[in-house]
DOSE-428967 format. One record per residue (C-alpha): residue number from 1; residue in three letters; z, y, x. Coordinates in steps of 0.02 Angstrom, whole numbers, plus 50000, padded with zeros to 5 digits. Layout:
REM residues N
ATOM / NUM / ala / Z / Y / X
...
REM end
This chain:
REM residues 400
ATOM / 1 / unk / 50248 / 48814 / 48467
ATOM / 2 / unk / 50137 / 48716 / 48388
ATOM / 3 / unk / 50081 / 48542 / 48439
ATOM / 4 / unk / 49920 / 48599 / 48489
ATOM / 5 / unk / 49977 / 48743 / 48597
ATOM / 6 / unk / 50106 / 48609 / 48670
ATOM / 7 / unk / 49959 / 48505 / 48729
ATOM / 8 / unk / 49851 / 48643 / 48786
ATOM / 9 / unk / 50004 / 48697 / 48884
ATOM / 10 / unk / 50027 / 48523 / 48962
ATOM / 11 / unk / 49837 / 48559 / 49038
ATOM / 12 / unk / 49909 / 48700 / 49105
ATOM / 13 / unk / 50055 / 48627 / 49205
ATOM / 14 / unk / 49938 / 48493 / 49265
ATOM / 15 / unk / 49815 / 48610 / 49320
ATOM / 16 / unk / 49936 / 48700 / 49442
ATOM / 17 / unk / 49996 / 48539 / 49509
ATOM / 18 / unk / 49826 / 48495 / 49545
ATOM / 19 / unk / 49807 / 48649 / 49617
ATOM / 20 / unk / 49978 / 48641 / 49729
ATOM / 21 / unk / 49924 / 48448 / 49778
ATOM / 22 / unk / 49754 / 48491 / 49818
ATOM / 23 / unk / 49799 / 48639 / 49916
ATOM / 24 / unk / 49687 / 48734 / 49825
ATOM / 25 / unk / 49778 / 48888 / 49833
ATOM / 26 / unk / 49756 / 49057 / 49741
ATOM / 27 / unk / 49677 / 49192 / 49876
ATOM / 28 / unk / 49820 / 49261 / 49991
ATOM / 29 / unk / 49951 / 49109 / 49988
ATOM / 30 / unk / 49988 / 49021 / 50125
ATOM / 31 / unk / 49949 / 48860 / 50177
ATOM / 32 / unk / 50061 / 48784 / 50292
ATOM / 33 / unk / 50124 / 48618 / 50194
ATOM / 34 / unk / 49919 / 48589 / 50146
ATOM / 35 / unk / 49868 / 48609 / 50311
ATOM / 36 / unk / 50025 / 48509 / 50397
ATOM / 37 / unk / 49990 / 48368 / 50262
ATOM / 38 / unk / 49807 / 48338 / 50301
ATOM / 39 / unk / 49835 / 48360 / 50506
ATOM / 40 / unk / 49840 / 48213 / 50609
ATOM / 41 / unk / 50008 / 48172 / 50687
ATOM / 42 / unk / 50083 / 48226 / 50845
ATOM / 43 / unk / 50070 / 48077 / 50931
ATOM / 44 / unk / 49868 / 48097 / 50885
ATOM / 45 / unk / 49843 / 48268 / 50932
ATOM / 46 / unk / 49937 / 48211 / 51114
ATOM / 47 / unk / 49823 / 48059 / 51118
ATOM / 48 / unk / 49668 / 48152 / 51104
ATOM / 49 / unk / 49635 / 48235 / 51264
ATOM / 50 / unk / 49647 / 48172 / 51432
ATOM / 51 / unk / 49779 / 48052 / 51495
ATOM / 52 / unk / 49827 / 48087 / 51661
ATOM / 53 / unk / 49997 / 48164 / 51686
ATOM / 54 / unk / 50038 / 48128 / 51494
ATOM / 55 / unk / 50210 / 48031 / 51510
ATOM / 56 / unk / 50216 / 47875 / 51386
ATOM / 57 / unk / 50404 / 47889 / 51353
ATOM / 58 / unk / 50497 / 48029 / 51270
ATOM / 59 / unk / 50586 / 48157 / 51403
ATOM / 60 / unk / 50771 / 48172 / 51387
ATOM / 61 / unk / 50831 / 48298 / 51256
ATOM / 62 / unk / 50846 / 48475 / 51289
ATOM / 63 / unk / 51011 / 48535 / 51274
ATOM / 64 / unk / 51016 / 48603 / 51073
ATOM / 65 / unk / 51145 / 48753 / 51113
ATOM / 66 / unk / 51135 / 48849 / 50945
ATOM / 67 / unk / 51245 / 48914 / 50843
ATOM / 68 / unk / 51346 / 48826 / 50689
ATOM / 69 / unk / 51252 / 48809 / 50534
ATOM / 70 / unk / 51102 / 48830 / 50632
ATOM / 71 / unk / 50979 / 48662 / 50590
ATOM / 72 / unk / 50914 / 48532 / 50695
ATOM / 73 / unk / 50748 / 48515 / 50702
ATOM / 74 / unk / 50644 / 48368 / 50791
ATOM / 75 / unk / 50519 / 48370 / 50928
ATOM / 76 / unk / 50335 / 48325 / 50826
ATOM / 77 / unk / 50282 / 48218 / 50982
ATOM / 78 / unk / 50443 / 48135 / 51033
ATOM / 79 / unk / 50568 / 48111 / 50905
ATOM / 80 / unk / 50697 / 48201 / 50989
ATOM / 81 / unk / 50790 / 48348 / 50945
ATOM / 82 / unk / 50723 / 48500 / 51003
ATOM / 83 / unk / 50830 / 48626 / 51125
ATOM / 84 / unk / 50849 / 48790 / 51163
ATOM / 85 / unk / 50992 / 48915 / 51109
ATOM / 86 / unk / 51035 / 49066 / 51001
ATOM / 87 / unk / 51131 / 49144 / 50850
ATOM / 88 / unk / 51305 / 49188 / 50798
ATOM / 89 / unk / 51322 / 49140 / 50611
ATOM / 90 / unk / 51213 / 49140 / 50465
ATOM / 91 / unk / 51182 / 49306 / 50412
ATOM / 92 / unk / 51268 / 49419 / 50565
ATOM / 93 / unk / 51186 / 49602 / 50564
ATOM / 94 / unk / 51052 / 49632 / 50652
ATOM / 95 / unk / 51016 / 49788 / 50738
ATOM / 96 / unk / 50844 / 49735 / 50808
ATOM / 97 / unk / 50713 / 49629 / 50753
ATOM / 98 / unk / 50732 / 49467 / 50837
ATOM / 99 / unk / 50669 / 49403 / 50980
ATOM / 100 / unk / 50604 / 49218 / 51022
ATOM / 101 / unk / 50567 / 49167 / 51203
ATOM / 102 / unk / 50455 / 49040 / 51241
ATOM / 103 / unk / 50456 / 48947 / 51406
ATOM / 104 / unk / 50286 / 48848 / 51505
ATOM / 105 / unk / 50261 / 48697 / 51579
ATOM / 106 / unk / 50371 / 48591 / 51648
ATOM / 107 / unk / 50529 / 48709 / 51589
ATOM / 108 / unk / 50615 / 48732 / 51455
ATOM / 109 / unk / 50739 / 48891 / 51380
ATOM / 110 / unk / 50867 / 48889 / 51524
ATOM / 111 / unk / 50707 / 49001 / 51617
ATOM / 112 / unk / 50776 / 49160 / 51473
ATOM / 113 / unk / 50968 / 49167 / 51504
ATOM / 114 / unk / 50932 / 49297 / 51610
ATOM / 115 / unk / 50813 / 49401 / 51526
ATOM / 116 / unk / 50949 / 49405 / 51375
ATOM / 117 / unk / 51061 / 49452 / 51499
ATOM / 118 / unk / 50976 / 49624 / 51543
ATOM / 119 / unk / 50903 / 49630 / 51347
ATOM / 120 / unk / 51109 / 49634 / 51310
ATOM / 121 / unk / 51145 / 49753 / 51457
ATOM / 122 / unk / 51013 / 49871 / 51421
ATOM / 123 / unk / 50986 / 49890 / 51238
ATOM / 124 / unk / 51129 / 49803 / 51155
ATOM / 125 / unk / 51042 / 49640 / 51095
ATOM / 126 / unk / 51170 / 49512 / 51040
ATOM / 127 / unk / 51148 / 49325 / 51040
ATOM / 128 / unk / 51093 / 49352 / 50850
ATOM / 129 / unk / 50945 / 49440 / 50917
ATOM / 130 / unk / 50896 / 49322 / 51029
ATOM / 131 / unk / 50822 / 49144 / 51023
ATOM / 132 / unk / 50747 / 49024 / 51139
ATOM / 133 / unk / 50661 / 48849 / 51118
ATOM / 134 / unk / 50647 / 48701 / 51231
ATOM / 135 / unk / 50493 / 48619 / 51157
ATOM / 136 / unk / 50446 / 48439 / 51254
ATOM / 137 / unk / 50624 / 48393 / 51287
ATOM / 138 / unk / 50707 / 48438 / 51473
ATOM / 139 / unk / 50619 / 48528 / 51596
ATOM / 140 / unk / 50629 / 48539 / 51771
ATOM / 141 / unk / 50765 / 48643 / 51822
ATOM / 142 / unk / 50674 / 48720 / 51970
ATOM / 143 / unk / 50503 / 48751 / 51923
ATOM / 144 / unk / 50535 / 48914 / 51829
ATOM / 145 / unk / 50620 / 49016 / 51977
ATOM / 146 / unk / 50566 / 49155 / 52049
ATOM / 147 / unk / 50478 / 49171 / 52233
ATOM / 148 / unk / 50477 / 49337 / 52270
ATOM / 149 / unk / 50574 / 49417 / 52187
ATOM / 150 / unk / 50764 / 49398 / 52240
ATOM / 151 / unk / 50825 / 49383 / 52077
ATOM / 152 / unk / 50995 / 49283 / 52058
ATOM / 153 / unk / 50999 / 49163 / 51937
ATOM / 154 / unk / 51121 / 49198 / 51770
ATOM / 155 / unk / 51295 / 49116 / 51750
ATOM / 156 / unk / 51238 / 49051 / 51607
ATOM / 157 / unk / 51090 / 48938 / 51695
ATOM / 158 / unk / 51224 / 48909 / 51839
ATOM / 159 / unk / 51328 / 48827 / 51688
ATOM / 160 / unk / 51183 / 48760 / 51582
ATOM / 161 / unk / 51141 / 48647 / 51771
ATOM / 162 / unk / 51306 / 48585 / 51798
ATOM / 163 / unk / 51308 / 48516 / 51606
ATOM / 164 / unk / 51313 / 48323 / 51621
ATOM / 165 / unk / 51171 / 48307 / 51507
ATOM / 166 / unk / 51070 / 48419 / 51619
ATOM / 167 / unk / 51143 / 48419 / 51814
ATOM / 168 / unk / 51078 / 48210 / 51837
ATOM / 169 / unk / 50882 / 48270 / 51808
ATOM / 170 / unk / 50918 / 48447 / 51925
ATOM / 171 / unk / 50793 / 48367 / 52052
ATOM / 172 / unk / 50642 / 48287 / 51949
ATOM / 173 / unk / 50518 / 48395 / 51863
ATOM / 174 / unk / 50461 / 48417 / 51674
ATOM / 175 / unk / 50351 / 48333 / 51605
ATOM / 176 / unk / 50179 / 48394 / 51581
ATOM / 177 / unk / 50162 / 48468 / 51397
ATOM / 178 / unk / 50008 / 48543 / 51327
ATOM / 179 / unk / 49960 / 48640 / 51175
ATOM / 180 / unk / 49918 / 48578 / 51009
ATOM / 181 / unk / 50066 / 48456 / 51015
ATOM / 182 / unk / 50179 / 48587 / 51005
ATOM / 183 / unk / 50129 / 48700 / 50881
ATOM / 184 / unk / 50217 / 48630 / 50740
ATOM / 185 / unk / 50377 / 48629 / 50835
ATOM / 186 / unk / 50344 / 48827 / 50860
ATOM / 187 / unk / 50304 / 48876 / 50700
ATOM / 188 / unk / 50450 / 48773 / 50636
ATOM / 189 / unk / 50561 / 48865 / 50744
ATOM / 190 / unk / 50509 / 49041 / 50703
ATOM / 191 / unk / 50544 / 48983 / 50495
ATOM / 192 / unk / 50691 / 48920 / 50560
ATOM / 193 / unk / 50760 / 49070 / 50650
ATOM / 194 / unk / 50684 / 49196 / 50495
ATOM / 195 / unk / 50777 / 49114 / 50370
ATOM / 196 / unk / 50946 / 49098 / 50472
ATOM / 197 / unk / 50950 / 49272 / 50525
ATOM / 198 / unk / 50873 / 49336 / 50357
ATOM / 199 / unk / 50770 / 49423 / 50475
ATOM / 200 / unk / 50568 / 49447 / 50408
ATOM / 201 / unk / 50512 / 49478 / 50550
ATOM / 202 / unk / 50554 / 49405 / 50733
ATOM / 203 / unk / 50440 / 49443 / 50890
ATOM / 204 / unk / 50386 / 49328 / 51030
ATOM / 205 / unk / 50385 / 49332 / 51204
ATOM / 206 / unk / 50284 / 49199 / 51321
ATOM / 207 / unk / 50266 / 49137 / 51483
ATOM / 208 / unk / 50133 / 49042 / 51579
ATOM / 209 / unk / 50084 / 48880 / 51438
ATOM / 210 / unk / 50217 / 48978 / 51311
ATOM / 211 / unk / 50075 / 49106 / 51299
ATOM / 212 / unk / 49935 / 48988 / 51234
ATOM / 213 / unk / 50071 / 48874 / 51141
ATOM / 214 / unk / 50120 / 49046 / 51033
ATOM / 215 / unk / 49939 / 49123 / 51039
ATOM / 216 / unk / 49888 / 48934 / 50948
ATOM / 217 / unk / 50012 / 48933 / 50827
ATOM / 218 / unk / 49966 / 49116 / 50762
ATOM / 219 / unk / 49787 / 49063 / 50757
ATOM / 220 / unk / 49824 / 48909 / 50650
ATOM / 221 / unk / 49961 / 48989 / 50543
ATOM / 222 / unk / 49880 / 49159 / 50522
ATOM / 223 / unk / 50028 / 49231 / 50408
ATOM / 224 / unk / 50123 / 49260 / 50563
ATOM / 225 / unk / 50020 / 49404 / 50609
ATOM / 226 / unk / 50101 / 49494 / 50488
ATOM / 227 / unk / 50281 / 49421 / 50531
ATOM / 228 / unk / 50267 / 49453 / 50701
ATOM / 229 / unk / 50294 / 49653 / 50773
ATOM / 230 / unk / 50225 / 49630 / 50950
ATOM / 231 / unk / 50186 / 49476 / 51073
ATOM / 232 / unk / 50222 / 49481 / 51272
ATOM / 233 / unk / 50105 / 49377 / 51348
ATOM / 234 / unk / 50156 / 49341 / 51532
ATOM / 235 / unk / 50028 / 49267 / 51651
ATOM / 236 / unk / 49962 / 49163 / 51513
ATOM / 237 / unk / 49799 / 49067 / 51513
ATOM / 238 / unk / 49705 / 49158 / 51413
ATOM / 239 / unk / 49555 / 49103 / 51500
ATOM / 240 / unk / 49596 / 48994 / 51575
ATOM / 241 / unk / 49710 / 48930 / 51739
ATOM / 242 / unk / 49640 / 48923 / 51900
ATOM / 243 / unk / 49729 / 48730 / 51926
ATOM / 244 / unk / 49633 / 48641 / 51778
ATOM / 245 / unk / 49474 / 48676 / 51851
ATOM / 246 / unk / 49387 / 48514 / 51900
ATOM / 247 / unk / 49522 / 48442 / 51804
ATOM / 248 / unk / 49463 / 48476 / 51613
ATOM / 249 / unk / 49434 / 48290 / 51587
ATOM / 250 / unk / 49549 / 48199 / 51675
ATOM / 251 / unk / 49709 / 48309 / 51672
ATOM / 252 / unk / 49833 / 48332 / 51527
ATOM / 253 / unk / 49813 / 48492 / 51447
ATOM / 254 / unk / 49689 / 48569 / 51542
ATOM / 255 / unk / 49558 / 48512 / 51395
ATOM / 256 / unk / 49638 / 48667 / 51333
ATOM / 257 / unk / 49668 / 48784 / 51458
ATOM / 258 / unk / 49531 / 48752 / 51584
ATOM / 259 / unk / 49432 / 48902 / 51615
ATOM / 260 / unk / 49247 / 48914 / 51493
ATOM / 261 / unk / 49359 / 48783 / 51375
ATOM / 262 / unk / 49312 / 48754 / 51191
ATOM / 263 / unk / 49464 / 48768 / 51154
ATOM / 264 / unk / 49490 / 48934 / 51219
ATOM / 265 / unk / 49340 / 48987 / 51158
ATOM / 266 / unk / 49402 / 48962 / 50979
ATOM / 267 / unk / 49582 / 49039 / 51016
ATOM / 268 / unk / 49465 / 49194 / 51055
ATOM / 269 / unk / 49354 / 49188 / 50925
ATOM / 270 / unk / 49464 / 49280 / 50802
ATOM / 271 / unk / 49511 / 49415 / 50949
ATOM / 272 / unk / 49611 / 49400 / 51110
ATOM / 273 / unk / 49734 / 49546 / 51014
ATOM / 274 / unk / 49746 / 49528 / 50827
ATOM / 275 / unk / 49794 / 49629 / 50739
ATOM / 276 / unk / 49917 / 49695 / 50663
ATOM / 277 / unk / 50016 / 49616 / 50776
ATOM / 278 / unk / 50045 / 49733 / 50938
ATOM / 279 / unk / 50015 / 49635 / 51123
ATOM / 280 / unk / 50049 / 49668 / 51294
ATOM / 281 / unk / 49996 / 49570 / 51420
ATOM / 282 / unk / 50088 / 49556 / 51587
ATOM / 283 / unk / 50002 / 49491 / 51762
ATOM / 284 / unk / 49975 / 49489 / 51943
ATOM / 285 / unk / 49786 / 49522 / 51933
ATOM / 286 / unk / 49757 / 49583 / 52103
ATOM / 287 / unk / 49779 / 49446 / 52235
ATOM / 288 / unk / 49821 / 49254 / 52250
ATOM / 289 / unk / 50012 / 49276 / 52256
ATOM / 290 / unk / 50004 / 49180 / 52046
ATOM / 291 / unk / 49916 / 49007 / 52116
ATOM / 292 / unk / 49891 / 48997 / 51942
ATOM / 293 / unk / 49747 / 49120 / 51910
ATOM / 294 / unk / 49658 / 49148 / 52099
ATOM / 295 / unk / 49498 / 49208 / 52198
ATOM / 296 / unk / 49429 / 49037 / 52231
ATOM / 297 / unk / 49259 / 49130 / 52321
ATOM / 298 / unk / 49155 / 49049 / 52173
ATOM / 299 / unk / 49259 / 49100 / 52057
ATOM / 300 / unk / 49362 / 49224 / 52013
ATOM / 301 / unk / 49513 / 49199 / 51909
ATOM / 302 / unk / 49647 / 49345 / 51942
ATOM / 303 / unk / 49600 / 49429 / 51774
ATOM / 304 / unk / 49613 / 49287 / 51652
ATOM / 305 / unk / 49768 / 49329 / 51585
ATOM / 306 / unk / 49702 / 49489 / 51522
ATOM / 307 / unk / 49696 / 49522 / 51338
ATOM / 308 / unk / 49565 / 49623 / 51255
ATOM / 309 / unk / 49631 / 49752 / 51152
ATOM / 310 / unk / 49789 / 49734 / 51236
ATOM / 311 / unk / 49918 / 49832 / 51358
ATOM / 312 / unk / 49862 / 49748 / 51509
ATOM / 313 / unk / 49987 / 49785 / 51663
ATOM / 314 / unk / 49979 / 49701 / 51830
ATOM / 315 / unk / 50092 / 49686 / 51975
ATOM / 316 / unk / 50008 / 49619 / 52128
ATOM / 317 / unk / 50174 / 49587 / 52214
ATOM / 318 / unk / 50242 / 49459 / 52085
ATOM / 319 / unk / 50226 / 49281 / 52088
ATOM / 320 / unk / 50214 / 49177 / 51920
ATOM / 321 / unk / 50385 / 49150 / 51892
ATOM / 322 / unk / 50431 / 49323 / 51948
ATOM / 323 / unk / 50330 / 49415 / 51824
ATOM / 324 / unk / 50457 / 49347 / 51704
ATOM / 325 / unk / 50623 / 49389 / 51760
ATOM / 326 / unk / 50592 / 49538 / 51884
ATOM / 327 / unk / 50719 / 49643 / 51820
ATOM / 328 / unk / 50564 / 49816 / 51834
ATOM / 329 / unk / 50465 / 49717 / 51716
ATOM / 330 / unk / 50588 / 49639 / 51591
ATOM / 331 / unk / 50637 / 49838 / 51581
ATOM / 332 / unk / 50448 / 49870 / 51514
ATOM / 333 / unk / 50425 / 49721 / 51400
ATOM / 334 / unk / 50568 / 49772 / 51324
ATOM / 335 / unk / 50534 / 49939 / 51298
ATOM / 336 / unk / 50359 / 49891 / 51218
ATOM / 337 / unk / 50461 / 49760 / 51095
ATOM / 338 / unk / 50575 / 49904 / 51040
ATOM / 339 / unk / 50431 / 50041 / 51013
ATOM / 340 / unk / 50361 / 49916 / 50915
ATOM / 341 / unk / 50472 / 49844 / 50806
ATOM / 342 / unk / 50524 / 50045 / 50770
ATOM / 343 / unk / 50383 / 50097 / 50738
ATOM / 344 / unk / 50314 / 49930 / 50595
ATOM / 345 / unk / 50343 / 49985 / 50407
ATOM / 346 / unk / 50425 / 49845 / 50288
ATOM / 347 / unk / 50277 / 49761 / 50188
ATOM / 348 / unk / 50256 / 49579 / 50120
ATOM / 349 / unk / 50122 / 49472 / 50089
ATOM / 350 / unk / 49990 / 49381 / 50195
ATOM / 351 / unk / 49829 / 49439 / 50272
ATOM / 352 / unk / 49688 / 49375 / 50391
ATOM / 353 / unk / 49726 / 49460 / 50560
ATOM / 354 / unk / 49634 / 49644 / 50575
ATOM / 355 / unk / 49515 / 49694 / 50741
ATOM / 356 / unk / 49590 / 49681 / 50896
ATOM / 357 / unk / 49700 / 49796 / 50965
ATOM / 358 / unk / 49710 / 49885 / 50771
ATOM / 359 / unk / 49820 / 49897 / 50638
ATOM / 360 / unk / 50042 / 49896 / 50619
ATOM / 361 / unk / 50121 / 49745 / 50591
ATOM / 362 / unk / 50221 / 49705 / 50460
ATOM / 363 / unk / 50289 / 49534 / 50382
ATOM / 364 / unk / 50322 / 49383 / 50261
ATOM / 365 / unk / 50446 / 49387 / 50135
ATOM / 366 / unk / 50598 / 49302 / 50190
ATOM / 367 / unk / 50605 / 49193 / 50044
ATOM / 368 / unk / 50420 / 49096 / 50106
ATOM / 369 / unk / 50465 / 48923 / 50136
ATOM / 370 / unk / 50397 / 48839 / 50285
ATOM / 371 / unk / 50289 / 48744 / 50114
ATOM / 372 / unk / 50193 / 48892 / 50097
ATOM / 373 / unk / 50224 / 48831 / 49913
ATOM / 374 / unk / 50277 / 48963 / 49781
ATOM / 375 / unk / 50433 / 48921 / 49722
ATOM / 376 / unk / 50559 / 48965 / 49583
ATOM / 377 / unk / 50506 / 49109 / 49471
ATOM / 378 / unk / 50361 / 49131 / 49551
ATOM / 379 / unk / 50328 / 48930 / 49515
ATOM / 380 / unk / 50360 / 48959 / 49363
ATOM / 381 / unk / 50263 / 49109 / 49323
ATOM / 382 / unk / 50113 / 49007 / 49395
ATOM / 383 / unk / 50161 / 48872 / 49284
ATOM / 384 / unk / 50161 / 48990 / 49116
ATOM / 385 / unk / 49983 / 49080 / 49180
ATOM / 386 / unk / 49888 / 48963 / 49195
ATOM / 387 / unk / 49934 / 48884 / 49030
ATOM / 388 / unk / 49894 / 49040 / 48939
ATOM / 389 / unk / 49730 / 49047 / 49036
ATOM / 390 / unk / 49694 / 48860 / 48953
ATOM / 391 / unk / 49745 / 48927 / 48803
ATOM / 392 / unk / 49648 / 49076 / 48770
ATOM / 393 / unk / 49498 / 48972 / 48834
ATOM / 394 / unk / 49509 / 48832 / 48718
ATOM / 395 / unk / 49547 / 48937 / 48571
ATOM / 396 / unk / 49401 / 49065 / 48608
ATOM / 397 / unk / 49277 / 48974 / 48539
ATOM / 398 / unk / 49394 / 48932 / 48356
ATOM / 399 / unk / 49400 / 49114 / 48337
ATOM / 400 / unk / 49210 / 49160 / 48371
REM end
C-alpha cells in the first residue's frame, strides 16, 4: 500500500471514530452508549420532579441473591448494588425464553417468589428461566401482599424475611421510587440477564410502577421491542393512578404517572401496544376494590390500566396486589408468555416498534453490547469501508 492510500486510509479510521464518538450512527444501530453518554445523571433525573416523599439518603440494599458468575450491577440513583434473584450458571439450557419480573412501589423482588413457584409447578420453568430485580434498594416487606385473595406467602419470602439483612426493616415501608430514575437500572438488567443466559430474547412481566418503569425503558431503548416476546402489564398506570391526582406537583413520581400527565402522554405517543412485541394487560376495571385506579364521581379511573391494542382482562374481585399472585391469573399470564414466546420466529437486528397491537416479535443478537457499539469484525469491517469509501472518492477525480 502505497503512502498515499495509507493516508487516505487514516481518513477513514478517523471518520468512523468520529462517527462512533459523535453517535452518529449508520441507520438501524443502536444507540444506547450515545444516548446514556449525553443523559443527565440519576441523581438529576430524581431531582427534577417534585420533592415530597423523595428520601435524601440511599435505602438499604436489596438482598443481591443471584447466581455465581452472575455480575453486580449498581443502583443509577443510589450507589448501591442492585437486588433481586435468579440463574443457575452461565450458560444452563434453557427450555423457555426467560422471564424478568418487575416489582412497584415501595417493594422490591421478594413480591415474585411465588409466582416462580407456580411458573416451576406448572410449566417446568427453572431458576435459569426466571429473574427478578429489586430496583431502589429494600422495599417494604408488607406492601406487596395480597387482600383478597388468601394466597399464602412462599417459603422462599418466609426465608428471604427472616434474613438479617432483611427481617430489622420487616415493619417500615419502601421508599417512594418513580420512573425515569430507574430505567437505566432496567435496561441494564435485561443486557445483563441476555448475555448470562445466552438467551436473545427474555420477556417481562410488571406490576403496579413495574409497568410504567418497563413500558419507559422500551420507549427510550426501542431495540427491545424486538428482544422482548410479550409484556404482562398488571394494574399499571398507564394513564394514570387514581392517588397522584391533586398530587402531580408536589408528590414524587406522580409528575409521571398522574392521570392527563405529559409524561404519559409521550409513553403513548408511539402506541399503548407496540409492536412487535405482544401485551396483555391485567386489571380490576370494574369497581373500587384497586384504590389505585377508582370511580372518584368526577372522575373515572377503573380503566386506566387498559392498553390499546392489547389483551385487556379484568377481574373485579381482585385487589392490587392480588391481581399479581392469584394463583387463576398467574395460570393466564403464563399461558399468554408461553403462546408467545412459541409462536416468535428467530430474527436479528433492530427496528422502530410497528402499530399497536401488530406484528411478531423477534430479537437482538446476543452478541449487542449494552454500547450499542459494533464491535470486533464488525468494527473492523466498518473500519475497512469507510476507508475504501475515502478512497474511491479522493481518487475519482485523478482518474476523470
Amino acid at each position: 500500500m502505497t503512502w498515499r492510500r495509507r493516508q487516505l486510509l487514516a481518513h477513514g479510521v478517523a471518520a468512523v471514530a468520529a462517527i462512533l464518538g459523535l453517535g452518529l450512527l449508520l441507520p438501524g444501530q443502536a444507540t444506547a452508549a450515545s444516548s446514556v453518554a449525553s443523559a443527565p445523571s440519576c441523581k438529576a433525573i430524581a431531582a427534577q420532579g417534585p420533592q415530597n416523599g423523595h428520601s435524601t439518603t440511599p435505602p438499604p440494599p436489596a438482598p443481591a441473591m443471584f447466581a455465581a458468575g452472575f455480575p453486580a450491577l449498581t443502583d443509577c440513583e443510589w450507589g448501591i448494588q442492585l437486588g433481586g434473584w435468579g440463574g443457575i450458571s452461565r450458560g444452563y439450557p434453557l427450555k423457555h425464553v426467560p422471564v424478568i419480573f418487575v416489582h412497584g412501589n415501595h417493594s422490591d423482588s421478594v413480591d415474585w417468589f411465588g409466582v416462580a413457584d407456580q411458573f416451576k409447578s406448572e410449566a417446568g420453568y427453572t431458576d435459569q428461566e426466571l429473574w427478578a430485580i429489586s430496583y431502589n434498594g429494600l422495599g417494604g416487606q408488607v406492601d406487596g401482599a395480597p387482600v383478597v385473595c388468601p394466597c399464602p406467602p412462599s417459603p422462599r419470602a418466609l426465608a428471604y424475611w427472616q434474613r438479617p439483612d432483611v427481617a430489622p426493616y420487616i415493619a417500615t415501608g419502601g421508599q417512594y421510587a418513580s420512573d425515569d430514575v430507574n430505567v437505566p437500572d432496567l435496561y441494564a438488567f435485561i443486557r445483563a440477564v441476555q448475555r448470562y443466559t445466552g438467551s436473545q430474547q427474555v420477556e417481562l412481566v410488571g406490576h403496579s410502577l413495574g409497568v410504567t418503569v418497563i413500558r419507559k425503558t422500551m420507549f427510550v431503548h426501542r431495540d427491545l421491542f424486538r428482544a422482548v416476546p410479550a409484556v404482562v402489564s398488571i394494574a399499571g398506570g398507564n394513564h394514570g393512578t387514581s392517588l397522584c391526582r391533586g398530587s402531580e406537583a408536589t408528590l414524587y413520581g406522580c409528575n409521571e404517572i398522574g392521570p392527563g400527565t405529559a409524561w404519559l402522554k409521550e409513553l403513548n405517543s408511539i402506541g399503548e401496544s407496540p409492536g412487535p412485541t405482544r401485551w396483555m394487560s391485567i386489571y380490576n376495571g370494574t369497581n373500587n376494590l384497586d384504590p389505585f385506579f377508582i370511580d372518584g364521581g368526577v372522575f373515572d379511573d377503573r380503566t386506566s390500566p387498559r392498553l390499546e391494542g392489547a389483551i385487556n382482562l379484568t377481574y373485579g374481585t381482585a385487589y392490587h396486589s392480588d391481581l399479581r399472585v392469584r394463583p387463576d391469573i398467574v395460570s393466564t399470564y403464563l399461558k399468554f408468555l408461553l403462546q408467545a414466546s412459541r409462536s416468535t420466529p428467530p430474527t436479528s437486528g433492530t427496528q422502530e416498534p410497528s402499530k399497536p397491537g401488530q406484528g411478531r416479535a423477534s430479537t437482538v443478537g446476543s452478541s449487542l453490547p449494552a454500547t450499542g457499539y459494533p464491535t470486533g469484525l464488525s468494527l473492523l469491517a466498518l473500519v475497512v469501508t469507510a476507508g475504501a469509501i475515502v478512497i474511491r472518492h479522493r481518487a475519482a477525480p485523478a482518474a476523470s
